[in-house]
N, C-alpha and C positions, 0 to 999 in steps of 0.2 A: 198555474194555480186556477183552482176551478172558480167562474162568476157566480154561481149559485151556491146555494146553501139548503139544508132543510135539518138543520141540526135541532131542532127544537123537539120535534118528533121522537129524535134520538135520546134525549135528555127528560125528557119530562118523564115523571111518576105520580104525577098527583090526579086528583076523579077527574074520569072524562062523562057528560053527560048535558043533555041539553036543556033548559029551562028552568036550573037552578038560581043562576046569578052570571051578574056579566063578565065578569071574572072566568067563571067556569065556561060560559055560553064561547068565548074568547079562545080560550085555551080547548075547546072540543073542535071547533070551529079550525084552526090553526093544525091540532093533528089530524081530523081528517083529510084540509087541503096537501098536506103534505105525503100522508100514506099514498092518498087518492093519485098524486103525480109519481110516483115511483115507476122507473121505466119501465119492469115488469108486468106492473099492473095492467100500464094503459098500452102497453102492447099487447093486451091481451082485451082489455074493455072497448078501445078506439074501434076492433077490430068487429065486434058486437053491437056498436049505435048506431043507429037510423042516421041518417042522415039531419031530422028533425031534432036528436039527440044533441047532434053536435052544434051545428047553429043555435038551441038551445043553451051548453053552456059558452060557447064561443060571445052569444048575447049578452049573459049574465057577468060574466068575467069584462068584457068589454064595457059594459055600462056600470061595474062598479070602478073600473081602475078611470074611465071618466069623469066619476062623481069624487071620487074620491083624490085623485093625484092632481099637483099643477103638470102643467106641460114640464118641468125642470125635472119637478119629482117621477114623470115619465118617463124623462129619458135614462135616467141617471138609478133609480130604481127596479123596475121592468125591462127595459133594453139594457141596462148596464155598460150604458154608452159612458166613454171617458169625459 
């Protein structure tokens, strides 16, 4: 069985659109992350970012799953350690 998921993407039908509400901001924000990982994609974007590019969001990703997760909810959420 696969550890990951991006069923939300899948499923959703309601506005996608930014600066409406945070509800919408939420739900925009969640299906771009999701499109945005799709193997295809980034085997095609990875392959076109600077170097600057990546350290870029490698920073952004990194400094929000910091602010945001404890250590438990790190392992057990992002590494989907047992």
């Amino acid at each position: 069985m696969a550890k990951h998921s991006h069923l939300f993407v899948e499923d959703f039908d309601g506005f996608l659109g930014y600066g409406m509400d945070r509800k919408t901001d939420e739900n925009t924000v969640q299906v771009y992350l999701q499109k945005f990982s799709d193997d295809d994609l980034m085997n095609t974007v990875l392959q076109r970012m600077s170097d600057d590019d990546l350290a870029e969001v490698f920073g952004v990703l990194s400094k929000m799953l910091k602010k945001h997760l404890t250590e438990p909810e790190y392992h057990r959420l992002f590494l989907k350690e047992d």
